[in-house]
N, C-alpha and C positions, 0 to 999 in steps of 0.2 A: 681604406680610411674614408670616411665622410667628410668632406668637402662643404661649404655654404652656410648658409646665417640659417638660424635655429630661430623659434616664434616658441616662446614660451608664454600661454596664457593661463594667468593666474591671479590673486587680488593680494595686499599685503596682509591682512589680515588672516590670510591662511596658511596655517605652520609646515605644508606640506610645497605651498607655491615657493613661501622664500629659501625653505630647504634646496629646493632645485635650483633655483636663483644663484645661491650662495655656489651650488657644484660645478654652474655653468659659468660664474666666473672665478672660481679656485681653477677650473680647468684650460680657461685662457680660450673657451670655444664662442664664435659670435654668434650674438643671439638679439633677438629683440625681447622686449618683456613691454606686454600687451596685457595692462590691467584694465583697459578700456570695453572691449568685446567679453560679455559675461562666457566664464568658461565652460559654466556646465551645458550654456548651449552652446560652442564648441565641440563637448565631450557627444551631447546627444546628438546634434546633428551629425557628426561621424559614426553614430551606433553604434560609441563606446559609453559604459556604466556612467553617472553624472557626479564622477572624483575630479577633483581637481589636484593640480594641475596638468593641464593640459601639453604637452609639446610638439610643435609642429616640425618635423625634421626639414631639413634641405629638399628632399627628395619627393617632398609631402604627403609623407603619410603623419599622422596623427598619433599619438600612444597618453595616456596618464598611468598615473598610483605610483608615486616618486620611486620607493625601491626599481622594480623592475626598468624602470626607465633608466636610473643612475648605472643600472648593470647594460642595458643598450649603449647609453655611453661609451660604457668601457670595449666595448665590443669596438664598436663603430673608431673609438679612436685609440685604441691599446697602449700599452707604454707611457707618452710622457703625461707628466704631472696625475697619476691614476689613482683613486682613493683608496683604493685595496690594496694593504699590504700585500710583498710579496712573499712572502714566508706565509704555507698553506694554514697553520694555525693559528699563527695572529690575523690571516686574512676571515678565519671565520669566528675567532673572538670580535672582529670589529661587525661578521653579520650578524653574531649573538644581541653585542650592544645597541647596533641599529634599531634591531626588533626590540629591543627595552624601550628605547627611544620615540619610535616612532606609536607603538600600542602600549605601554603603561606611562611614559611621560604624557600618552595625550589624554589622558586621563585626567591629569593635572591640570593641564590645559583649560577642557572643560570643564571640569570643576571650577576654579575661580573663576573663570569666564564670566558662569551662567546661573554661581550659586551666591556672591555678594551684589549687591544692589547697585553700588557704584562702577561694579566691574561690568555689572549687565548693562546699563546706560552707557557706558562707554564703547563696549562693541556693538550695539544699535547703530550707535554712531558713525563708529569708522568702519562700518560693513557697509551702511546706505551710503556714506560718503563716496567712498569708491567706487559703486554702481555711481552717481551721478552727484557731485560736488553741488551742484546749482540747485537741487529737487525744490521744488516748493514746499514751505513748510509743513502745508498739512497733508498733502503725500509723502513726505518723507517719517512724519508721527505714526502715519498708517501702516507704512515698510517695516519703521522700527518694532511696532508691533506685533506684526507678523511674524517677524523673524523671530524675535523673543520668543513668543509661543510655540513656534517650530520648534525652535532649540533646550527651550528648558524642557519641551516635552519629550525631548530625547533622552534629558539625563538619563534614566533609571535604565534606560536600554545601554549606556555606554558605563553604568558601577558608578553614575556621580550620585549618591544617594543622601543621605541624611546620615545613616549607619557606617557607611564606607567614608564618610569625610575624615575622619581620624588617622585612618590609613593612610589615604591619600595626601594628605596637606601632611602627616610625622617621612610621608617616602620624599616627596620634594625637599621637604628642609634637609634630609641623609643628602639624596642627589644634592644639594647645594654646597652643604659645608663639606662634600667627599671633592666634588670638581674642584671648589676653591682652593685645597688643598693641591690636587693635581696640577694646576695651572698656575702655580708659583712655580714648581721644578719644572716641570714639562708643559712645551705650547701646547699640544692637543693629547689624545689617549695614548698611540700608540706611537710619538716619539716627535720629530719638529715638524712634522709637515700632516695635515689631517686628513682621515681616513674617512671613509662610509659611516663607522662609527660616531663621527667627530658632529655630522652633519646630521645624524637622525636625533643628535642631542638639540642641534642649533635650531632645529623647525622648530621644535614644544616651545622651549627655553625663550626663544625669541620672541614669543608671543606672551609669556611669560612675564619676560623684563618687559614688556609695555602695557599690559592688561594692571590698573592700577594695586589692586592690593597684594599680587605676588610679586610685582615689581619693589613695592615698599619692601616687602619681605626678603628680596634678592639683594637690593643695595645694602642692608640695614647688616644685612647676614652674610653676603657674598657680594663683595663686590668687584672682587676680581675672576666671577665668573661674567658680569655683567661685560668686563671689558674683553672677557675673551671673545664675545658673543660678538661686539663690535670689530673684533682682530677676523674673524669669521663669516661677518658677513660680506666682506669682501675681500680673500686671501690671495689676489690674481697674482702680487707680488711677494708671496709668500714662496723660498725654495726649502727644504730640509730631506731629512732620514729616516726613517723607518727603527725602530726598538730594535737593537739583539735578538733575534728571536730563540737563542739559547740563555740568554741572562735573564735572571729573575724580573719578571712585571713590576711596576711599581704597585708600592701598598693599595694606593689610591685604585688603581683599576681591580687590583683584585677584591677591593672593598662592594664594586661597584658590578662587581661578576657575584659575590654573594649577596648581594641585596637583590640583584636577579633572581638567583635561588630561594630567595625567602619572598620575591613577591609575586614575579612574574609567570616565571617557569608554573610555580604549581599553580597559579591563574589558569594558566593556557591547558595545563594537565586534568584540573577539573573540570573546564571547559569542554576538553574534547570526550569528556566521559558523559557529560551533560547532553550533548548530541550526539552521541551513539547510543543514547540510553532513550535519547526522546524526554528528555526530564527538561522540565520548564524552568527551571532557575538552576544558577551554577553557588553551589555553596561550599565554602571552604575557611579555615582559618587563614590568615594572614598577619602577621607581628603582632599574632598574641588576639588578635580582635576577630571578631565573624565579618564575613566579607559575603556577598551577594549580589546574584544579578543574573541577568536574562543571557542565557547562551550566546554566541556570539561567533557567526560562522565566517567570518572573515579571518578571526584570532585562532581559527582552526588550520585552517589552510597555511597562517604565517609557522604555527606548531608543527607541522607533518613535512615545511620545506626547512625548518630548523634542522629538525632529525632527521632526513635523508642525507642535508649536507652533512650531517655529522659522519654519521653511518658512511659518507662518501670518502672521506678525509681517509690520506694516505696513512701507512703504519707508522710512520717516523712524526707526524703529529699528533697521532693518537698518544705516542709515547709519553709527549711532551704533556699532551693535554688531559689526559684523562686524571695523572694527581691532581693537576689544580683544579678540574672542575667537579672532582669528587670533593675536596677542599672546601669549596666553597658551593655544597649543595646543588652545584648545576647537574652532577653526572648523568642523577637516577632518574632524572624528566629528558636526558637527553640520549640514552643510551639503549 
């Protein structure tokens, strides 16, 4: 087990920092949280990719890209307080839900961000804030600028498009009123105490409930997701259980395992056909609407460690799992 205080560097504004934030103290491990040293020089000067967040172990070596880092964790300190179920299929329905979480919720993300005007002013703001609270004014106008233009010129590469907004803003408001539902009966997905699943919802969502007009949209519509988010982002005094892994799911996740199936999954399916075919855009329908956009070889790579795990998963969860995820359209992307 690892031993020593942990340097987590990341900003708050990034759905992927406080995701970590929030695991490192659900899991009761010391750590500092260093939003002062910008991370992706950090990430580069150790001649890793420029993802943030960044985490500095005891030991000091360096790693990002929050999944594989949360599964380090669990390595490094096994057993208490671990966000992986232990029953092998609810442990990979909660890596299923992650990857929903972490690549089509942040879809959402940037969409409002970067696509309402007030929302764009607004993270201008608390992005250059955070690099330096004091800037002077007309460097800090020229930052905000910049960044803008970086960012919005990124939509059409991450699906936030013109066309795709339909999708996008009809999948969040499902994701909103499905969680709300869930989190009157049950604390988190898979039973009182939160999973990996629980936390790739809380990076989007969290940025989310503070980026002005999906926040309007969270409170107005959900707002007992909003307070789950707050129960989450710091659950150090949180104890609980794990779901029955023989009793039926509740409605709520398995709502939220088929809206997988009608959005993501075959996202990630025409994607990986997109780049094996060399085809410059990835087209497909989605709930009823055309959906488009540029290949996308990260969302490849997250598809190919879906389906191994699946493929890996012993018989006695296959048993369990292949009804409901034929049920609920996930099987025949995962199978």
């Amino acid at each position: 087990m690892t031993t020593g205080v942990y340097t987590l560097h990341g900003i708050d504004p990034s759905p992927y920092s406080v995701k970590m934030r929030a695991i490192l103290r659900y899991r009761r491990l010391p750590f500092v949280w260093d939003s002062v040293t910008p991370p992706r020089e950090v990430a580069t000067g150790a001649g890793l990719p420029p993802v943030i967040p960044v985490l500095r172990f005891p030991d000091g070596r360096l790693m990002n890209d929050s999944t594989p880092l949360a599964w380090a964790l669990e390595q490094a300190h096994p057993g208490a307080r671990s966000i992986v179920p232990d029953d092998a299929g609810l442990a990979y329905l909660s890596d299923l839900l992650e990857d929903f979480g972490d690549e089509w919720l942040t879809k959402m993300m940037f969409h409002y961000r970067w696509y309402y005007p007030a929302d764009r002013t607004f993270a201008q703001l608390w992005v250059t804030s955070c690099r330096n609270p004091t800037m002077p004014e007309a460097e800090r106008r020229t930052m905000m600028k910049q960044f803008d233009d970086r960012q919005v010129g990124r939509m059409a590469m991450v699906g936030c498009t013109e066309q795709n907004r339909p999708i996008i803003e009809d999948s969040y408001r499902f994701v909103l009123d499905t969680l709300d539902r869930h989190v009157r009966t049950t604390p988190f997905l898979f039973g009182t105490r939160p999973s990996l699943a629980d936390f790739g919802f809380y990076g989007q969502l969290m940025i989310l409930a503070t980026d002005p007009t999906p926040m309007a949209e969270m409170r107005a519509r959900a707002p007992d997701v909003h307070f789950w988010l707050l129960r989450l982002d710091d659950a150090s005094g949180i104890d609980g259980d794990w779901l029955d892994a023989a009793a039926p799911l509740p409605e709520t996740v398995v709502a939220l395992l088929r809206h997988c199936g009608q959005t993501y999954l075959p996202f990630l399916a025409a994607n990986m056909r997109a780049i094996q075919s060399g085809d410059a855009t990835v087209d497909l329908d989605i709930l009823g609407r055309p959906y488009s956009q540029a290949p996308f070889r990260y969302q490849a790579k997250c598809y190919d460690a879906l389906r191994k795990k699946f493929a890996a998963l012993p018989a006695t969860a296959r048993g369990r799992l292949d009804p409901l995820l034929r049920d609920t359209g996930c099987l025949p992307y995962l199978a």
